[in-house]
C-alpha positions in Angstrom: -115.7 73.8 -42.4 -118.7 73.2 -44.3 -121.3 71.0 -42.7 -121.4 68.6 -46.1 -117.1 67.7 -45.4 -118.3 64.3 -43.5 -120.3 63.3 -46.6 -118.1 64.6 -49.0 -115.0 63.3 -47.6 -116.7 59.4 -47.2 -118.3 59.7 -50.8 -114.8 60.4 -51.9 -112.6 57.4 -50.3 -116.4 55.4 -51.1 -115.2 56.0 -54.8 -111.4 55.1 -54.6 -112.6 51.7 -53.6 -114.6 51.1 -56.7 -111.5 51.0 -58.5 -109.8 47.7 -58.0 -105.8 47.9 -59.4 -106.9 45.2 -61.7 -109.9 46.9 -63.5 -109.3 47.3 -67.1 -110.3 50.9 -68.7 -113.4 49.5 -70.5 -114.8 48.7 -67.1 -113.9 51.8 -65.5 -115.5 53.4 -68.6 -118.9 51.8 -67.7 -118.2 52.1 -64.0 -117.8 55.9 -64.7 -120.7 56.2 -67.1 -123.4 54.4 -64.5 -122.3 55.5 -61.3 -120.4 59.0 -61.3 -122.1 60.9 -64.2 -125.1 61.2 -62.7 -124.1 61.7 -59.5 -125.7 65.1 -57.8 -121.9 65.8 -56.7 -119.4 67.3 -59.1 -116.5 65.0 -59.7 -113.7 65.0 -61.7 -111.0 61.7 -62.3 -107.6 63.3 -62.6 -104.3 61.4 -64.1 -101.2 62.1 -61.9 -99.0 59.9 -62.5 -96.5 63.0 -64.0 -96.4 64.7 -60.7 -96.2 61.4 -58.8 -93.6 60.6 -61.1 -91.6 63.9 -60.2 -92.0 63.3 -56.7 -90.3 59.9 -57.3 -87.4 61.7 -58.3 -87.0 64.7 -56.0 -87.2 62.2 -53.3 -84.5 60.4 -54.7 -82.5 63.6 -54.8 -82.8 63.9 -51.2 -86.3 66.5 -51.2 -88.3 66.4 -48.0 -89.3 69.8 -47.6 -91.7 69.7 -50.6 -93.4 73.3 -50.0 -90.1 74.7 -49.5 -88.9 72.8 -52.4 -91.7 74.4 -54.6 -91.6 78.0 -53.3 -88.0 78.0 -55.0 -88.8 75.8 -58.2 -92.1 77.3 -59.1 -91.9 76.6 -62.3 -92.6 72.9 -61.5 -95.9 74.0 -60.0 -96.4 75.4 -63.4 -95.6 72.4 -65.4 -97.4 70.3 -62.8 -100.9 72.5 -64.2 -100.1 71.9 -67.2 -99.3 68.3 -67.4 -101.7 66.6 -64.6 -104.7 65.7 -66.6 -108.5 66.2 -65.9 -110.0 62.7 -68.1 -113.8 62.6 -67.4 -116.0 64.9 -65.5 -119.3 64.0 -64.4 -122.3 66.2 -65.6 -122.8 68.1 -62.1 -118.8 69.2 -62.5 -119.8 70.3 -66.0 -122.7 72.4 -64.4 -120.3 73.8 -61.6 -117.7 75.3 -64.0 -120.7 76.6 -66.7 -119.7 74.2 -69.3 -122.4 72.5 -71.3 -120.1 71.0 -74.4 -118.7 67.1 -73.0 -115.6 67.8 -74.9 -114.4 70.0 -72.5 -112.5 67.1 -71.2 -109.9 65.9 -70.9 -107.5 68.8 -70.4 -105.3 69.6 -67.5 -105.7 71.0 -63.8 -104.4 74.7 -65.0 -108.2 76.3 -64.9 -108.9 74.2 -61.5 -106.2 76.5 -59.6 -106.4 79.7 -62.0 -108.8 81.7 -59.2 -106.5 80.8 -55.7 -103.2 79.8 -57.1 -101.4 78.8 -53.9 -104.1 75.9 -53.7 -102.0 74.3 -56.1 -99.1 74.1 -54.3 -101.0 72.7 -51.0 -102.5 69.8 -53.0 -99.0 68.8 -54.7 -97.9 69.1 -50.8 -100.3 66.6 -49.9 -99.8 64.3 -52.5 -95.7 64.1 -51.8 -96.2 64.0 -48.3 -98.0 60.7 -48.8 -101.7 62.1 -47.3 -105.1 60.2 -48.4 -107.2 62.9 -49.0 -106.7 66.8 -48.7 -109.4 69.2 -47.9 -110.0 73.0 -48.5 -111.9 75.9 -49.5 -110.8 77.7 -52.7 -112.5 79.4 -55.5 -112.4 78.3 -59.2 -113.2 80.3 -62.5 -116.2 79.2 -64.3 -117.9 80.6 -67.7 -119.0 83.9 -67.9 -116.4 85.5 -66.0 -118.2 84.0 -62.7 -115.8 82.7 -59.3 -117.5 80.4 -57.8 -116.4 79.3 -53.2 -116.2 75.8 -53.3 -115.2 73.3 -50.9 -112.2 70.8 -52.7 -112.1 67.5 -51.7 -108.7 65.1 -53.2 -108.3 61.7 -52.8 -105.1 60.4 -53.7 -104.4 57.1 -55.2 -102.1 54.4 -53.1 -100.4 51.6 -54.5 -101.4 48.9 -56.1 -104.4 51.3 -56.8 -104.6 52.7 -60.1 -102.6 55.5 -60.3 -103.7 57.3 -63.0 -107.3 57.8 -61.2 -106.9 60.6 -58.9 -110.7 61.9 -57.8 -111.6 65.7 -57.2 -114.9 66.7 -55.6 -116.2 70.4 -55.3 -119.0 71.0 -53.6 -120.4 75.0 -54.2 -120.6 76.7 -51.1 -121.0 79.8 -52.2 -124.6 80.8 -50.5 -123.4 78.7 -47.1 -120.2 81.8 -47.0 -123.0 84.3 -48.0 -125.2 83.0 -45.1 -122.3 82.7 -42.6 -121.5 86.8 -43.6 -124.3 87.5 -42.6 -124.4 85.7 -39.6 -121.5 87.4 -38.3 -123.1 90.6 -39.2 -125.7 89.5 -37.7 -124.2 88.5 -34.6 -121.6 92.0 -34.6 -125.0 94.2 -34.8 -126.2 92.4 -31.4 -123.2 92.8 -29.9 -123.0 96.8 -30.5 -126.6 96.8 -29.2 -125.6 94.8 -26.2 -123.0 97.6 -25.7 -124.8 100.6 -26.1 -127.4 99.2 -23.4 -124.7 98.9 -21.0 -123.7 102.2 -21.8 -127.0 103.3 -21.4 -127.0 101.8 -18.0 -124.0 103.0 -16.9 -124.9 106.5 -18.1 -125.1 108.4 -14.8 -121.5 107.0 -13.4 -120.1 107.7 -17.1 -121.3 111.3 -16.8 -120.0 111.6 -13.1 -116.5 110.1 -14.0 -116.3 112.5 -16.9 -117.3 115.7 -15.0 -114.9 115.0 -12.5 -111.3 115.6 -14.6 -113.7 118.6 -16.5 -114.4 119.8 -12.5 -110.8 120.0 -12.5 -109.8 121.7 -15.4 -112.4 124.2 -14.4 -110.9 125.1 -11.2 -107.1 125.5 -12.1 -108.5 127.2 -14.8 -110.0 129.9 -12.5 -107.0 129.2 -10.0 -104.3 130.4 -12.8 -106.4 133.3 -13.7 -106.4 134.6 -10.4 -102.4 134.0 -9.8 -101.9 135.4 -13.1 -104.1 138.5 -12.1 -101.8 139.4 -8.9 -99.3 142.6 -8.9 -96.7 139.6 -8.8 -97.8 136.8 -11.2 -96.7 133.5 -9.9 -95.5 131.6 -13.0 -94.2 128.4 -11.0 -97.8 128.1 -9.3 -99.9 128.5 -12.8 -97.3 126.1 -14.8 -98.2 123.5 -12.1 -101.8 124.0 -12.3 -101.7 123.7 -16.1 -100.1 120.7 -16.3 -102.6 119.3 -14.1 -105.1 120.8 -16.6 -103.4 118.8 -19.0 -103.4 115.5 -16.9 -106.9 116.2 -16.2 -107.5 116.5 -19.7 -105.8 113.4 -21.0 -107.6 111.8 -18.4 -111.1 112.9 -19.7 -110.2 112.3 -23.6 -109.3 108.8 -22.4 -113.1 108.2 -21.0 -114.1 109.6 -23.7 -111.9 107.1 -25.9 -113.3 104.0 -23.6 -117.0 105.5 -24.5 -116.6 105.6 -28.3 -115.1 101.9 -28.6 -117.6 100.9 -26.7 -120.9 102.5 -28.8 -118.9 102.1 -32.2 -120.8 100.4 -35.0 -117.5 98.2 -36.7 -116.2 95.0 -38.0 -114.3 93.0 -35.3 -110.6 93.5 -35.8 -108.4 90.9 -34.5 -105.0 91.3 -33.0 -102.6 89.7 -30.2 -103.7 91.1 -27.2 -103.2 91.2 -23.0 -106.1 89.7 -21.4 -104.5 90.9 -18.3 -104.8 95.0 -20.2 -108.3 94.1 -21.3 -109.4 93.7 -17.6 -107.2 96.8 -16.7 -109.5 98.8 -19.3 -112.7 97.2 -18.1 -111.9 97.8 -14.3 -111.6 101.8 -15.6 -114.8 101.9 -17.3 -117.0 100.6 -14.4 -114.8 102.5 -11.5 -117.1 105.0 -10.9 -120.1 102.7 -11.0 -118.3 100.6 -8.8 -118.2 103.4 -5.9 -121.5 104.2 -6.2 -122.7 100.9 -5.4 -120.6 100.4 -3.0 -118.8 97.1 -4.5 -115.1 96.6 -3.8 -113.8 94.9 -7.1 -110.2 93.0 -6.1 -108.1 91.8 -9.3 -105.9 89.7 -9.1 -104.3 89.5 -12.4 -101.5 86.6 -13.3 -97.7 87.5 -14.1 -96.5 86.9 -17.4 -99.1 85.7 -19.5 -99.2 84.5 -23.0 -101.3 86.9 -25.4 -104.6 86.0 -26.8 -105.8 86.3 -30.7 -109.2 88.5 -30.5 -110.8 91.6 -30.4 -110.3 94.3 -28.6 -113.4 95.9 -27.8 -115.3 92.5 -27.8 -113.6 91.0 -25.0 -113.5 94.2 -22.8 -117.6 93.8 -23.3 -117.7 90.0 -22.0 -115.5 91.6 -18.8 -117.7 94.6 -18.8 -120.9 92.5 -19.1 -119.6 89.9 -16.6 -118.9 92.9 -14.3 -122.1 94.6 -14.2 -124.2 91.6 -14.0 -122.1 90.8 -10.7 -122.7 94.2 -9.2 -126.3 93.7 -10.0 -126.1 90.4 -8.1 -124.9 91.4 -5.3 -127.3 94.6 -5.4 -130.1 91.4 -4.8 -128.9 89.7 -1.9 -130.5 89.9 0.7 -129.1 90.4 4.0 -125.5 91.9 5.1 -122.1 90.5 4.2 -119.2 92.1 2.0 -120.2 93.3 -1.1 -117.0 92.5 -3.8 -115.7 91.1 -6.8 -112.9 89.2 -7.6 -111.6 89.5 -10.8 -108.8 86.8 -11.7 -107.0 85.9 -14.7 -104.0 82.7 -15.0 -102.3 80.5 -17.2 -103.7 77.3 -16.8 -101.7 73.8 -16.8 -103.3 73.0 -20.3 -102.5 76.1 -21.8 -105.7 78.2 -22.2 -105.5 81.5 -20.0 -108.4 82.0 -17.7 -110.4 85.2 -16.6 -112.7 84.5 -14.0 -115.6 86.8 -12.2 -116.4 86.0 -8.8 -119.0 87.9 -6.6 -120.8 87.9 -3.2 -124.0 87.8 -4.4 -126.8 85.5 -3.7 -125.5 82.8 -6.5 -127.5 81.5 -9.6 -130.5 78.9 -8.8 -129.9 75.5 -9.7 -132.7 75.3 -12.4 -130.7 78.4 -14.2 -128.1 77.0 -14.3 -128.5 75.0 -17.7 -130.3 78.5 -19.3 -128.1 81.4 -18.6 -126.5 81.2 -21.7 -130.0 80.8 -23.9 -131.3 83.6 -26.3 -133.8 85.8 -24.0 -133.3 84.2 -20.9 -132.9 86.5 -17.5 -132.9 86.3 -13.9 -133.9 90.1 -14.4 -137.0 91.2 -14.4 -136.4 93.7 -16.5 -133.4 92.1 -18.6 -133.5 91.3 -22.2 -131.4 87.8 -21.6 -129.5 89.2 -24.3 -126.1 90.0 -22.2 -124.6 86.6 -21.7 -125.7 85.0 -25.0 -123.8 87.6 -27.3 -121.0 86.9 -24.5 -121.0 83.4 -25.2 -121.5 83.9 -28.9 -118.0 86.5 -28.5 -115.9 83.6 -26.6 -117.2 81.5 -29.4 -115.8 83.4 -32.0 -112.3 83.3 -30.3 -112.5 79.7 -29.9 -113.1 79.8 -26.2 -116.2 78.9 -23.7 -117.8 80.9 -20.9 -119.6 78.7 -18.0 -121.0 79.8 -14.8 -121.2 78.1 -11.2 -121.6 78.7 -7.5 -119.1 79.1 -5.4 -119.1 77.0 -2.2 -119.3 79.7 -0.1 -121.5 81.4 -1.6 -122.3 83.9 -4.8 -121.1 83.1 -8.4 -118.4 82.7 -10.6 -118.3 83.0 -14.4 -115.0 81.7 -16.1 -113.9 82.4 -19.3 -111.1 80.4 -21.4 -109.4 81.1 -24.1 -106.7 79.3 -25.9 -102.9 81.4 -26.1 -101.6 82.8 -28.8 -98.6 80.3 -29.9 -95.6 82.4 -31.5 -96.6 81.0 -35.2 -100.2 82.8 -34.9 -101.3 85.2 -37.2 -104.3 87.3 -37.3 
């Protein structure tokens, strides 16, 4: 939500306590005229008595489910636009909407709602169920054919207040959704950066694991040939060897498949997911890397747990990341000892499901520990410190965290948390 809602939200309850239930209209006339016309905020004073009025009925008809309610009776929606009135608007609402010409008001709500029509509906929602104020971003129609994003601020009235002064404050927030665009775009085109540089340095185990199943089809290739080519063709021997072509080939197509998700340039895509088959999918990709530097990587991988809202191919690179920055670790300690990883996920007792990266390496300094997750800072000489910033910046974007620690007995441990998906999410 827009960094401006704390301000907003007080100016709004600020100005439902300058109206005392016993004010008379010429004072709220000069009220209005000194302090909300010229007011840098647009503002509008809304009458809804009818739809507080209508509510006073439905709930003596026995209505409690107001949004249910309404999704059946829209046609109350309808007559609530057209019969709530807008009575004064301050000049900065007159600028919002393009209007120049004070007689534009009063008139009602209808043009307030005619851009996101649902919004009506969650603001008569509000008001039945008794709220103070209701907050949201909607867009409104202004002059000129423009739509302008703005944030919409409501403070219902409470008796003995007046209840014919309703207040309505928009705040334009278009450039603040432009900005925050291209922030994600921003922060996607680091991330695809961050992943072709891993694939870069995994290059020489990629192209081994590849050439491998390809080694294979090559062979029982030649092998059938030559059974083929015998007085007495054996049929049962080459069928055998081309279904292991086929296996072989499936196999190298699905490298090949873990490759291009990883290099693609593409908007994040989110979807309930397995953290438990995002590890499984990680674990492939850095296999062969794995044996060649002689790390033993152990998962240990909980039973039954809930899904997670995210991206795919984002949260296999915080795993892959976390992965290779472990190996490297343990490719700097010095002395002997085992050389693994422990990879672990679990449901924890508050809910959020856990993945955590353990290694043997030599751990993280103390005086790191506060930096690891700053733009450009590495414990590499020849890093970027790029890796576990966009791998913060990722868990961010899922509402989740990443920290690091050492582990008591030695090397480090990287957790990352993120919250379940509860049956009612949607994506």
């Amino acid at each position: 939500m827009s960094s401006l809602l704390p301000e907003a939200h007080a100016a709004v309850l600020a100005l439902a306590d300058v109206f005392e239930p016993n004010i008379d209209d010429a004072s709220i006339n000069l009220t209005f005229s000194r302090l909300l016309r010229h007011m840098p905020i647009a503002l509008w004073v809304v009458d809804s008595r009818s739809a507080a009025a209508a509510f006073d009925r439905l709930r003596a008809e026995g209505v409690e489910d107001i949004e249910a309610y309404l999704l059946e009776h829209p046609e109350l929606v309808e007559l609530a636009c057209d019969t709530v009135m807008v009575s004064r608007a301050n000049d900065a609402a007159l600028r919002l909407i393009g209007q120049d010409d004070e007689s534009y008001y009063p008139r009602s709500v209808r043009h307030m709602f005619e851009a996101t029509p649902q919004a009506a509906v969650r603001v008569m929602t509000a008001h039945f169920n008794g709220l103070r104020t209701h907050v949201e971003e909607l867009r409104i129609n202004a002059s000129g054919g423009r739509v302008v994003d703005v944030l919409f601020l409501v403070t219902y009235p409470r008796p003995p207040e007046r209840l014919d002064v309703t207040f309505i404050i928009m705040v334009e927030i278009t450039e603040r959704l432009v900005a925050e665009t291209q922030l994600r775009q921003l922060q996607a085109d680091l991330a695809h950066a961050s992943r072709v540089s891993t694939l870069g340095e995994l290059a020489s185990s990629i192209a081994h694991e590849v050439r491998q199943p390809l080694g294979a089809i090559i062979l029982n290739g030649n092998t059938s040939i030559r059974w083929l080519d015998k007085p007495e063709p054996n049929l049962d021997k080459v069928r055998h060897l081309l279904e292991r072509m086929v296996e072989n080939a499936t196999e190298a197509t699905e490298i090949i498949d873990r490759i291009q998700g990883m290099a693609s340039k593409r908007i994040p895509i989110r979807s309930r997911l397995s953290l438990n088959e995002i590890v499984d999918v990680a674990l492939r990709f850095i296999h062969q890397e794995s044996i060649q530097r002689n790390v033993a990587i152990r998962p240990s991988l909980g039973v039954d747990l809930p899904q997670v809202i995210g991206d795919r191919i984002q949260l296999q690179q915080v795993v892959v990341n976390l992965l290779v920055n472990a190996m490297h670790a343990i490719d700097h300690r010095e002395g002997v000892g085992p050389r693994q990883i422990v990879v672990t996920t679990e449901h924890e007792v508050d809910g959020l499901i856990t993945l955590t990266v353990a290694d043997t390496g030599p751990g993280i300094a103390e005086t790191h520990l506060d930096n690891l997750f700053d733009g450009f800072f590495s414990t590499k000489d020849d890093g970027m410190g790029m890796g576990l910033t966009i791998c913060a910046s990722i868990m961010r974007a899922h509402e989740g965290e990443i920290t690091a620690a050492n582990r008591a007995d030695g090397g480090a441990v990287f957790s990352c948390r993120l919250p379940a998906a509860g049956d009612e999410a949607t994506v």
